[in-house]
N, C-alpha and C positions, 0 to 999 in steps of 0.2 A: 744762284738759283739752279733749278734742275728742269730737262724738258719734258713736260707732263707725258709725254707720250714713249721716250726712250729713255729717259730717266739721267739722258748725260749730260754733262754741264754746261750751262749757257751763262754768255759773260754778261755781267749787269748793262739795261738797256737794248740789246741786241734784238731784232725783233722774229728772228729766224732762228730754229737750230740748226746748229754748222753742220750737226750728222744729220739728222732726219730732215731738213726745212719746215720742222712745223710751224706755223705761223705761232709765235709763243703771244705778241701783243692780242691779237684774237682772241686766243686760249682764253688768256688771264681777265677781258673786259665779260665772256660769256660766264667763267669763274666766279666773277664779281657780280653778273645780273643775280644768278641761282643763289649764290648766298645772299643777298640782300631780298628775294623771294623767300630764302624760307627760315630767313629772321622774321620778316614781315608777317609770316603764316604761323612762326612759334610764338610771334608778342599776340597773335589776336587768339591762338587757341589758348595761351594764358590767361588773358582776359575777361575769354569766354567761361574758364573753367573757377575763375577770382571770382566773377559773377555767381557762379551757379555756386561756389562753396558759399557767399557772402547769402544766397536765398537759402539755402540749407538748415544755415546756420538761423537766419531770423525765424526760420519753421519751426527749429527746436525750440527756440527761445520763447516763442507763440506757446506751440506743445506743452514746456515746461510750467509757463506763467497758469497757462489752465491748468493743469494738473495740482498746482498749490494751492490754486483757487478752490479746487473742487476737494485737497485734500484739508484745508483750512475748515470749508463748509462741513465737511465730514466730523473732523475734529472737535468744531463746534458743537455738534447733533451730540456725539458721544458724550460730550461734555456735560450738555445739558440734560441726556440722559441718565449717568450718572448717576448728577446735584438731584435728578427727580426722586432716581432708586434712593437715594442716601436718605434723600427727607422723608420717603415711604418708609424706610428703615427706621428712620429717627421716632418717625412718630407710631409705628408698630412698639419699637421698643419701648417706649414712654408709655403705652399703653399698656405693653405688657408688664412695665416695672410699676406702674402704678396698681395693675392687677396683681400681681405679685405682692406687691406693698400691703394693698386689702387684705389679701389672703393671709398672708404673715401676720399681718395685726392681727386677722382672725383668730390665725392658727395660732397666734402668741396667745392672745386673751382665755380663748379656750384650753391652752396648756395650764395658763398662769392661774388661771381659776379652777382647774382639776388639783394643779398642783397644792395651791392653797388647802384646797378639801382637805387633798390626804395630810398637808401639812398641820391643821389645824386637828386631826383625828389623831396626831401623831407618830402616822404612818409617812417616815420617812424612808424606806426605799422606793418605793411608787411619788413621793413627793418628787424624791429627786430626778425620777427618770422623766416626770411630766414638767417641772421645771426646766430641767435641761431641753424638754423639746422646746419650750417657749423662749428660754437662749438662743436656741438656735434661728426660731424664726425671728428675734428681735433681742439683737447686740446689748440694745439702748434702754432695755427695760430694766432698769437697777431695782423696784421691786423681785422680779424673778430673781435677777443675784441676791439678794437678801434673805428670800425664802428659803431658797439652797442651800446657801451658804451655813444659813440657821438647820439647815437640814441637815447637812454635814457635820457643825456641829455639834448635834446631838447626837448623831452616830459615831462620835472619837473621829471623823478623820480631819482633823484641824487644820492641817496643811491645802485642804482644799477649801475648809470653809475660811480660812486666812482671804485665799485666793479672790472667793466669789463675793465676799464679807469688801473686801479694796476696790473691785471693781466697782460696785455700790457706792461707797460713797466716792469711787472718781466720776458716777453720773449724778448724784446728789450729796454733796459735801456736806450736808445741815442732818444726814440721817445721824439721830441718836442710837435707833436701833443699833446698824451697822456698825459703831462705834462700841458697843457695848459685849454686842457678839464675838467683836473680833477680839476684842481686851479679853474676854473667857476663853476665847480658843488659846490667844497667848498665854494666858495663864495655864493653859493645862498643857501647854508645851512647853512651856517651864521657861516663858520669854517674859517676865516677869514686870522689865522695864514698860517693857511696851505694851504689855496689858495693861498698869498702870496710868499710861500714858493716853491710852484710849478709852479708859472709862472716867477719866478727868473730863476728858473732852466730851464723854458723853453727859455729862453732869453738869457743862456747859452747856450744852444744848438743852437739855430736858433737865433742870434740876432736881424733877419729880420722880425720876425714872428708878424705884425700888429695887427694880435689878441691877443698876449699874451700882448703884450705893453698895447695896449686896456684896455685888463681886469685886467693888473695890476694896472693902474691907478686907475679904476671903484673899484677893489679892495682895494686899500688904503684910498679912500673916503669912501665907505659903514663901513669898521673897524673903522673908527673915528667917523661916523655916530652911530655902534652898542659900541660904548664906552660912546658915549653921551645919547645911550638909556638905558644903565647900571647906568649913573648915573642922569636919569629924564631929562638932559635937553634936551626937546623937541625941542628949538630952533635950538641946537648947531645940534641935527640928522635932522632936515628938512634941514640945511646949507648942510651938507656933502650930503643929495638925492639929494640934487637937483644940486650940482656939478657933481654927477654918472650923472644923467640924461642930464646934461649940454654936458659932455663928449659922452653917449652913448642914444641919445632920444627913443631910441628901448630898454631899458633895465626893463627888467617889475618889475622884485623885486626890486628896485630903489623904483617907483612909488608906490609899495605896500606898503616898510617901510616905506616912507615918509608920507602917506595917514595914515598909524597907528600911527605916531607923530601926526599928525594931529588929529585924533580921542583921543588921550591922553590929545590934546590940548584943545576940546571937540568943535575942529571946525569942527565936522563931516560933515557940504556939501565938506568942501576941501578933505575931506576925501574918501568919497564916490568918489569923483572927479577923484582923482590921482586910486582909485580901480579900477574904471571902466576903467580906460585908462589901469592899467595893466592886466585886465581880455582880451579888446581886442587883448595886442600884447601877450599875453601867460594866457590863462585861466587856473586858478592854484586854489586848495584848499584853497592854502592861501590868498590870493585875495578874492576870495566870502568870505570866514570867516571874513576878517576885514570890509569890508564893509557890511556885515550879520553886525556884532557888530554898524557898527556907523550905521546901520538901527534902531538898535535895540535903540539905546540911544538917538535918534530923535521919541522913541515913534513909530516907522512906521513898527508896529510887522508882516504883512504881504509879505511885502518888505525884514527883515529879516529873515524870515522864506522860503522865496523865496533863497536867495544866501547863507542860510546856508545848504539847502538841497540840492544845487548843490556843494558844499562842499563837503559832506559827498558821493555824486554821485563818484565825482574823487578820494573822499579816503575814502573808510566804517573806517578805524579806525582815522579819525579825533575828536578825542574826542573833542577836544575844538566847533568846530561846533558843535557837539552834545549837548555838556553843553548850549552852546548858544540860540542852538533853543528850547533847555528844556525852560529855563527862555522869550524867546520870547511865547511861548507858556501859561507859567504862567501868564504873564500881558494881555495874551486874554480870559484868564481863562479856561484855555483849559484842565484842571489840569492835565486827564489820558494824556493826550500827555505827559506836560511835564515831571510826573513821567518816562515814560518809554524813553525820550530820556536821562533825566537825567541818568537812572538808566544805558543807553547804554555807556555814558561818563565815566559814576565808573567805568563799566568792563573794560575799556581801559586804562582810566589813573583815579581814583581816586583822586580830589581838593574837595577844602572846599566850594568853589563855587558851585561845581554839588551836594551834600551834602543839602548844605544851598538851591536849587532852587527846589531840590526834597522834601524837609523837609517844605517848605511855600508853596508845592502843597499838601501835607498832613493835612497841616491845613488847607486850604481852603477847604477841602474835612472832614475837624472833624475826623480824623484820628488822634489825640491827641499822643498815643504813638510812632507810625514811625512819626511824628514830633522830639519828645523827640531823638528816634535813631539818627535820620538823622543829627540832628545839632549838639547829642553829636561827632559824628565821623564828623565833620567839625570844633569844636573846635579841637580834634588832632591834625589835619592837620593844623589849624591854632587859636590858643591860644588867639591872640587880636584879632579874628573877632566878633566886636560889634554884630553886626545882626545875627547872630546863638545864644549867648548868649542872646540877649534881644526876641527874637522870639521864644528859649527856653525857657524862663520866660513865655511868653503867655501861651505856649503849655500847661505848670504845671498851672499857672493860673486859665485854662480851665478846668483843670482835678482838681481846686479843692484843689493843694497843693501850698498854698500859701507861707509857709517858703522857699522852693526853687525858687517861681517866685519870690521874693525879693531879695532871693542871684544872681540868672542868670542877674538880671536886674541893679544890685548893677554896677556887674564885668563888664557890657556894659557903664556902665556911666562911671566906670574908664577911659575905653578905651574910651569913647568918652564923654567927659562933657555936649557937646550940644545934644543928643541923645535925640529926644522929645518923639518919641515914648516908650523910655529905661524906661521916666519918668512916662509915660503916665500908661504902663502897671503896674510899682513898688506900683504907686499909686491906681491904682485899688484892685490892690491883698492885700493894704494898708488898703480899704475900704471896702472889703471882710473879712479882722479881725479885723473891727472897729475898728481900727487906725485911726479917722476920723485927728487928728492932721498932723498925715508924710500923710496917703492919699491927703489931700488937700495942704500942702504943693508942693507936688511931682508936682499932676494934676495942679496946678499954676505955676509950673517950666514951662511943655510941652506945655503949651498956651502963655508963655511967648515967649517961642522958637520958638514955629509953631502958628501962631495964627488963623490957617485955623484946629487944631489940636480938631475937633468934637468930634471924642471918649473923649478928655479930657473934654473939656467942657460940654460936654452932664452927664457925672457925677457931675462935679462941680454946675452943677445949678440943679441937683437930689437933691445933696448934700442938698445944701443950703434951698431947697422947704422942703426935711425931716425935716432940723432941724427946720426951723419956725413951722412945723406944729406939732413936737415933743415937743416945747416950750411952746406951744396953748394949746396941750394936758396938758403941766405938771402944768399950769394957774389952768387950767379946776378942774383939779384932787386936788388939793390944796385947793379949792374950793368945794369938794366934788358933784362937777357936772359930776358924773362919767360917762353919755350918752357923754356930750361934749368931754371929754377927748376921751374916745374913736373913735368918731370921727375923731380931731383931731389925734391921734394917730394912725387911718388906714390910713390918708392920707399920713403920716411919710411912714407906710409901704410898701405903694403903688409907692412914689419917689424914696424908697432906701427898699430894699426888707433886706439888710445886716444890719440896724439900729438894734442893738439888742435892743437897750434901751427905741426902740418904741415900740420893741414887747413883749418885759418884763413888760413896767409898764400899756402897754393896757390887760396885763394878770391879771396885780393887779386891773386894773380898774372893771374886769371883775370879780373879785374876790370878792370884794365889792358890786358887783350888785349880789353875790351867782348864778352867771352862774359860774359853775364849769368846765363844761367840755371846755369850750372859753377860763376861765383861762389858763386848762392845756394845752389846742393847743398851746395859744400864748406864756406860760412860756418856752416848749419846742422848738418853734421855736428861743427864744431867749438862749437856752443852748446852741442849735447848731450852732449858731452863736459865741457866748460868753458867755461862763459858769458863773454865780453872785450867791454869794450866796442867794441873794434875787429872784432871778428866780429860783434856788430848793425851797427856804421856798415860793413862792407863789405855786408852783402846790405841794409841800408835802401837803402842809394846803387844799388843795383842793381835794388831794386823801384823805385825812383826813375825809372831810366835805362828802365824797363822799362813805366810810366805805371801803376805800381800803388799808386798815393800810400797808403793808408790803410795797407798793410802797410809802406809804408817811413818812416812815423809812427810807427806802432810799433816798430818797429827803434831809429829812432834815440832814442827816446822811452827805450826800456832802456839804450840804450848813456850817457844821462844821469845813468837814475837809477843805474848804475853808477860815472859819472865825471862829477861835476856841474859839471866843469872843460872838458870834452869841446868844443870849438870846434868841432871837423869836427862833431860831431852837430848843435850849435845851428846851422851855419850851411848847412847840408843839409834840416836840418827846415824850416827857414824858408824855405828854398829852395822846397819841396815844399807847402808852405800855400800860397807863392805860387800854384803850378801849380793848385790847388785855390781860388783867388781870397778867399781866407783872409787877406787882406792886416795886419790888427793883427797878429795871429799870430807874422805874417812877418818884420814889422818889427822885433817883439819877441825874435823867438830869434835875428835878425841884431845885433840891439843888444847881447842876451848873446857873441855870437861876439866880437864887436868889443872886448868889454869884456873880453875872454879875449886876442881879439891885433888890436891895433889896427894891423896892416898886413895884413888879412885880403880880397885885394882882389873873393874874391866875395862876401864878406859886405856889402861896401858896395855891389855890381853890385850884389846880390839885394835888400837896401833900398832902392835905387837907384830898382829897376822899380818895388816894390812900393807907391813913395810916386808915382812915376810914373802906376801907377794907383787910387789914392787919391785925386787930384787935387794932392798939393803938390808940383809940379816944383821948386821955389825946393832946398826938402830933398832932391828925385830929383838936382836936378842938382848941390849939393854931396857926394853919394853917387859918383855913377859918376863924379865927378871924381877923386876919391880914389882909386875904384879904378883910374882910368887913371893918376894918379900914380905908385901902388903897383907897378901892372903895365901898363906900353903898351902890352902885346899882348893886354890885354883885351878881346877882340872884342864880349864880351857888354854891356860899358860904353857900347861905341864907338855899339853900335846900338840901344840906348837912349838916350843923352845925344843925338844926332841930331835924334830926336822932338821934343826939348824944342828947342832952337836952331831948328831947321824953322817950330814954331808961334809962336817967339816971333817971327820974321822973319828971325834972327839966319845967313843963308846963308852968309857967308863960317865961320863954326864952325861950321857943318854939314857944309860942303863939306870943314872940315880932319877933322872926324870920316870924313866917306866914304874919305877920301882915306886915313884910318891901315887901313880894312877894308879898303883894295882891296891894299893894300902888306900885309896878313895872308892875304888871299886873291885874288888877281891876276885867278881868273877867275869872280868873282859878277858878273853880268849885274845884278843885282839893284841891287845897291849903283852900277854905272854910271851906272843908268838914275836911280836917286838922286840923283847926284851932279850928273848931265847936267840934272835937273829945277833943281837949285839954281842951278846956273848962268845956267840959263834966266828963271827967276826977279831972279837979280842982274846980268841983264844982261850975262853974260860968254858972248858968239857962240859964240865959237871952241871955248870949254870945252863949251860945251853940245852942240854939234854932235856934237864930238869924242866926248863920253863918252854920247851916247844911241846915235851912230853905232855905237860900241863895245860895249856892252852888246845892240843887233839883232843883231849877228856874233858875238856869243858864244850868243845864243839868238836866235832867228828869229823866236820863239811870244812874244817879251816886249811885252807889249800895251800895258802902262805905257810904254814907252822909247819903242815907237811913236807912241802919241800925244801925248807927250811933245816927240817929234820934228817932229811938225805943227806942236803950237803955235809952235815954237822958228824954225821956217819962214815959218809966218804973220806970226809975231812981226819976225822978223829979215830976211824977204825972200828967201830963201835960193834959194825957187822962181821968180824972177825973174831968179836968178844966171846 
């Protein structure tokens, strides 16, 4: 332990410190009083304070207990003011729905009985709008759906009196009426089953009921009628309308189908006939449309055009009128009309018919590609329709792509063998890639077929004027009357612009007369027709002749990869590397000529030079040997092989080469003054005089002969003479 007061160590027990004397036993009992004072002072201010949280706490607890109390009592009040508001609401609304209820019965009874008025007067537009209000006020009144429904009825729209006709008897199953009405709606919507089926029923119910009898009759005939327009025969469905009609002379869809037998029949005045009687006793969409159509097929587009637009008056979404008067339109050539009622028809109901009438007013307007659309998406819809297929042939025709107008036109003659036009067009696009065999074949089908068929004939006698005059031409040119041929050969191009083989060989004609640039027009007009390899070698040889080497590498480069046999190419192009100092090259596609006709004497001239300047004259000079074997009057040999004899010293075979150029050409200066240097050279006076002499008098200006002429003077003395 330590001494409280000097802090040094005191030994256990001792009651003194040994340095300070403080009395430690002292110390430690007064130590002991104070802490046990104010433990004694912190247990009771704990206590104290255990207390007062333990009253705090039961305050809140008081606090809290009332507040639930009061919030209980609260919640209650709301509660029950609510249940008050809800049942004031309840019974407001009860009150109002009852008033409501009133009113509606009111407002129904007074609807239902206007409407009856006007129904009964036979004013069904105002029936049906005062109907419909009494619908509205009352769901549950199946007289109002009945009246309607027979109101709709009467006015063609069947699909609504279907409608209001089912509601009816889903509020009274026992109605006869409703039963009867609705079997006539069916019926004139051509649901035949089930007309039947609901005027049985009404004949169960009412066995008296004259009208269902009626229109069950009329109904059994019109089904036997639409069963024989299911399977074409026309006869067997004008039997069964005109038994309806016989039974009911008031029945207007009667007269409609039977006027569309009739127009099937393509007796369109009976047609028109029996329309007209049923447009009078019920003017109906379908009515103007069929007799729109047998307008239409009587040629009488105005007339048509007239009852299909009153059609479309009584139903905008009559597509078939639309399509119709699209094509009425087309044969007046009216073409933006018929695009856009066609295009009205697609929106509604999509056929290959609206397709096809909209797709042949795009050609008539040169609109080539919505052609091509329009009748591919009218094949879709329909696979065998010849006339989308062959008028799809034109289109491509038109635009130029013949493999496809051949194929579209193919798959229309399947579908249809007699197809004149199918032909007409095959064979043109035939004679478009000088196919003149299937073209004129073809074009001889379609006049066999149509013999009014113009378009055909007017090629076929093009046809025939080209080829005489392409015949005349090739007379001509055989003949080497290369004016006449060509001639003849524009008048070839002039009958048939597609002849390639007029425009090809009036290119060679041209080519021969060294009008180059005539050649190259007409060899090109003939690649674009029909690539030969004789129309590359006539305009390469004329880029050639014309110093335009690269394009006449390409030329003749095609005309190989055409005919890998081609000698005139090979010995032309080499010709041409030459001129380009291309000399492997040169040697090379002469060696191929050679290897094709080993009496080819320019192909040995042209290897000749080109070993000439390569440096091996030994192989230069058995080249232009050859070619002057071949042919003496090869100038181009003569004055190559020269060079070589010249350097070698060899002057007397120089002097016989000058001597064959001058005998090819009497008056080159050039080759004199050659000939006169060799002389001079080999010591021959007289020759050298002579031919340098000779060579000054043909040119004045030739500078070579002149001093040629000196040395031969100095040499020989001559200025002494």
């Amino acid at each position: 332990m330590t001494c409280p007061s000097c802090k040094a160590e005191v030994k256990e027990g001792a009651k003194f410190c040994s340095k300070c004397r403080t009395n430690i036993a002292e110390f430690a009992e007064k130590a002991a009083a104070e802490k046990a004072a104010a433990e004694a002072a912190a247990a009771e201010k704990a206590a104290a304070e255990k207390a007062e949280a333990e009253r705090l706490a039961a305050q809140k607890a008081e606090e809290q207990r009332m507040a639930a109390e009061k919030a209980a009592a609260e919640k209650a009040e709301a509660e029950r003011l609510e249940a008050q508001k809800a049942e004031e609401q309840r019974i407001a609304a009860e009150k109002a729905a009852a008033e409501k209820a009133a009113a509606d019965k009111a407002a129904a009874e007074d609807a239902l009985q206007k409407g009856r008025d006007f129904y009964d007067i036979k004013d069904y537009p105002n029936a049906i709008d005062k109907l419909s209000q009494a619908v509205a006020h009352d769901q549950t009144n199946a007289d109002a759906y009945r009246c309607r429904g027979d109101s709709y009825r009467a006015t063609g729209q069947h699909d609504k009196a279907i409608s209001d006709l089912s509601a009816a008897i889903g509020l009274e199953p026992k109605s006869a009426f409703a039963y009867e009405r609705r079997g006539d709606s069916y019926m004139k919507t051509t649901e035949f089953e089930k007309a039947v089926n609901d005027l049985n029923i009404a004949l169960n119910i009412d066995p008296e009921s004259v009208f269902a009898k009626e229109a069950l009759e009329i109904a059994k005939e019109c089904q036997k009628g639409w069963e024989c327009k299911e399977k074409k025969d026309w006869d067997g469905m004008i039997n069964h309308y005109s038994e309806a009609i016989k039974l009911n002379p008031g029945f207007a869809p009667a007269f409609r189908w039977r006027g569309d037998a009739y127009r099937m029949k393509d007796q369109h005045d009976q047609a028109i006939a029996d329309c007209t009687e049923a447009i009078r006793l019920n003017p109906t969409p379908g009515a103007y449309t069929t007799r729109g159509l047998a307008y239409n097929w009587k040629e009488q587009y105005d007339q048509a055009i007239g009852d299909l637009s009153e059609a479309i008056k009584l139903d905008t979404n009559d597509a078939v009128a639309y399509e119709w008067r699209g094509d009425a339109y087309r044969m007046k050539k009216q073409h933006d009309q018929a695009i856009a009622d066609a295009g009205e028809a697609i929106k509604r109901k999509p056929t290959a018919f609206a397709y096809r009438t909209r797709g042949l007013s795009y050609y008539n307007k040169k609109q080539y590609d919505q052609v091509i659309s329009d009748l591919s998406e009218a094949i879709k819809l329909d696979a065998k329709n010849a006339t989308a297929y062959a008028w799809r042939g034109e289109a491509y025709r038109m635009k130029g792509q013949y493999d496809q107008a051949i194929s579209d036109c193919t798959e229309a003659i399947k579908l249809d063998t007699n197809y004149a036009f199918a032909y007409g067009t095959r064979g043109a696009a035939y004679k478009s890639m000088n196919n003149k065999e299937q073209a004129a074949s073809d074009l001889e089908k379609a006049v066999s077929l149509n013999p009014s068929n113009t378009f055909a004939k007017g090629i076929l006698e093009k046809m025939a004027a080209a080829e005489e005059a392409y015949q005349k031409g090739n007379e001509y040119f055989n003949k080497k009357e290369y004016d006449n041929a060509i001639k003849h050969y524009s008048e070839a191009v002039n009958q048939d612009a597609n002849n390639a083989l007029a425009w090809q060989w009036r290119g060679e004609a041209y080519r021969f007369k060294d009008q180059y640039d005539q050649a190259i027009a007409d060899a090109s007009e003939a690649i674009k027709r029909k690539p030969t390899a004789m129309a590359y070698n006539t305009r390469g040889y004329s880029y050639y002749r014309k110093s335009q080497y690269a394009q006449a590498i390409g030329d003749f480069s095609e005309a190989i990869k055409m005919d890998a046999n081609n000698a005139f190419a090979y010995r032309w192009r080499g010709e041409t590397y030459r001129m380009q100092k291309k000399y492997d090259q040169a040697i090379s596609d002469c060696t191929k000529a050679l290897n094709l006709d080993a009496n080819d004497a320019i192909a040995y001239g042209t290897r000749g030079a080109a070993y000439v300047m390569s440096g091996n004259k030994n192989l230069a000079l058995d080249d232009l040997s050859a070619a002057i074997k071949i042919d003496p009057d090869n100038a181009f040999a003569y004055s190559r092989r020269h060079s070589i004899y010249k350097d070698q010293g060899n002057y007397e075979q120089a002097i016989g080469d000058y001597t064959e150029l001058i005998r090819l050409n009497p008056n080159d200066d050039k080759v004199y003054g050659w000939r006169g240097s060799a002389h001079r050279k080999n010591k021959n006076k007289e020759q050298a005089r002579s031919d340098l002499e000779k060579a000054i008098s043909l040119n004045p200006s030739n500078s070579f002969a002149k001093n040629e002429l000196k040395k031969a003077e100095k040499l020989f003395g001559w200025d002494k003479d």
